[in-house]
C-alpha angles and dihedrals in degrees: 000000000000122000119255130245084252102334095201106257146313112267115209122201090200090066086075097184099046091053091223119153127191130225125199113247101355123092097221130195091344097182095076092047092063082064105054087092098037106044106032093124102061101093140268114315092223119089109261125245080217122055112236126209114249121233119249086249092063094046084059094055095042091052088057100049092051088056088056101052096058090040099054094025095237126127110275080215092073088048096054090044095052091048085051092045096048113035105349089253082309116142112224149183131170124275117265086028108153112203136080116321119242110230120283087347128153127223105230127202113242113240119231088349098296119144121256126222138251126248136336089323106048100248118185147226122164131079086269107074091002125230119318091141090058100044094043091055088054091051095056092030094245131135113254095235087061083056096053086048114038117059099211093057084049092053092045096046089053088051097050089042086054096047093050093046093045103046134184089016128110149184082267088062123094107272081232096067089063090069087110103034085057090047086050090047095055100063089224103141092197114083098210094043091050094059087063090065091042093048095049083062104035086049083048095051085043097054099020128230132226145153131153084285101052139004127202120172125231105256127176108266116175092219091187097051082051103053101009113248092282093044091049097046090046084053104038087048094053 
């Protein structure tokens, strides 16, 4: 399989807490991967026996994404899975960006010299993944650069970016019928490599994550009508 433009991220199944997987001669997922030496503080990937008290810091977050769910009419699931997906509810930016800090963010190194994303949601910029920054600011009437730096925008962007993509659907469709929008939403050009992305949130909404840093509750997902018996047993075994 080609490598994609940026691919997200390689997800290794020996880094046991951060729940990553690698896949021979595909760059998977690469986004995550920028944050393996930036973010290796932030807790274990695999939901918890015990509950864990958020941070302050996370209830903030979960209370925005909870805003921008009922603003913009898409699962709050899928927000809190992209976010997981992406940062680990970990606001970045690249390394050597000049402009305002997001709150407790992290400047993170590109890989390979793939770019890396905006803000809690992983917004983009570059002629990699395209311009989701750029197009999410426009759907909420913010400049992009208050999207880079405050980490509600950036939720909110990611969610009117998602309810456009994923039209007519609603929080009251199937999760199961955001499988696309969320492909669409990840910039990866390549369609198997983008259900990677999408299976890594979708498996993380189905078994549920959290730590003191996110949260996301365990919710039914029908992972083969999803992705059809082969497609689920290529994606489970990576």
């Amino acid at each position: 399989m080609t490598p994609g433009r940026n691919a997200k991220g390689v997800f290794q199944r020996n880094v046991a807490e951060r729940n990553f997987f690698m896949v021979p001669g595909i760059i998977t997922l690469l986004r995550t991967a920028f944050l393996l030496m930036g973010l290796m503080a932030m807790g274990p990937v695999h939901a918890q026996r015990e509950a864990t008290g958020l941070t302050a810091t996370a209830k903030t977050f979960q209370h925005y994404f909870d805003e921008a769910a009922i603003e913009f009419n898409v699962p709050v699931e899928l927000l809190q899975g992209i976010a997981y997906v992406e940062t680990r509810w970990q606001p970045i930016v690249p390394k050597g960006y000049a402009g305002k800090m997001p709150e407790y963010g992290v400047a993170v190194e590109s890989h390979h010299g793939k770019p890396v994303g905006y803000g809690i949601m992983g917004l983009h910029d570059d002629p990699y993944h395209g311009h989701s920054l750029i197009e999410a600011a426009r759907l909420i009437g913010q400049h992009p650069a208050t999207l880079q730096s405050a980490s509600r925008a950036n939720i909110r962007g990611a969610a009117a970016l998602l309810s456009r993509y994923g039209a007519p659907r609603t929080t009251a469709s199937p999760l199961e019928a955001w499988e696309a929008p969320l492909a669409r939403y990840s910039g990866i050009p390549q369609r198997d490599v983008a259900q990677l992305y999408t299976y890594e949130i979708f498996a993380a909404i189905k078994q549920g994550r959290r730590s003191s840093q996110y949260a996301i509750t365990p919710r039914p997902v029908d992972l083969e009508k999803i992705y059809g018996t082969d497609g689920l047993k290529r994606l489970s075994t990576h």
